[in-house]
N, C-alpha and C positions, 0 to 999 in steps of 0.2 A: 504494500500500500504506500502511496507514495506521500513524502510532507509534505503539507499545509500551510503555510506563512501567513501571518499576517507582514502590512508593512512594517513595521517594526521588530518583529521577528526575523524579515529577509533582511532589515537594514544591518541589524546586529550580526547574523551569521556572514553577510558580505563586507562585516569592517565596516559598513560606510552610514551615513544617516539617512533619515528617512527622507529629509528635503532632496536628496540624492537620487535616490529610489524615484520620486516623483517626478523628477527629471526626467529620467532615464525611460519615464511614459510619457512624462511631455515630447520629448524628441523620437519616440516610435520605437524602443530599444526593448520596453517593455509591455506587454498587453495583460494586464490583469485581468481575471473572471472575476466577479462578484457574488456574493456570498447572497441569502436570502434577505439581509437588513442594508444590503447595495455597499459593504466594505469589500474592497480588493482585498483577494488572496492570489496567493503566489505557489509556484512548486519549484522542485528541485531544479527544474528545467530553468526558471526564472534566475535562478541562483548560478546554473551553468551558466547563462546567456550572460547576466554580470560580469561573471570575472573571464568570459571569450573574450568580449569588448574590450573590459580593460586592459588584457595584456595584447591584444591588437593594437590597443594605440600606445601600449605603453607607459599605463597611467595609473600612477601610484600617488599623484596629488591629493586626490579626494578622501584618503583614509581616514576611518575616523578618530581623532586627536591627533591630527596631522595638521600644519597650517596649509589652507589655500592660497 
């Protein structure tokens, strides 16, 4: 069975924050399902696609306690 994320769950297991997370579907990186009360859940899959990208481009800025 596969996991479940909420955002905050995906932000914490990818290192990054949530305002990140939100990004990363503002720019089409990530497509969230919606739960029955209309909050985005995430899967493992989501959690791949993060860290493809990041090491596509290289990008170790956005960590979280990291400065931007």
């Amino acid at each position: 069975m596969p996991t479940i994320y909420t955002s905050g769950t995906l932000a914490r297991a990818a290192g990054l924050s949530v305002e990140t997370i939100r990004n990363f579907e503002k720019r089409g990186i990530l497509k969230p399902q919606r739960d029955q009360t209309n909050r985005r859940i995430y899967t493992d899959l989501d959690l791949v696609l993060i860290h493809t990208h990041r090491q596509a481009r290289g990008d170790k800025r956005h960590e979280k306690g990291e400065p931007r």
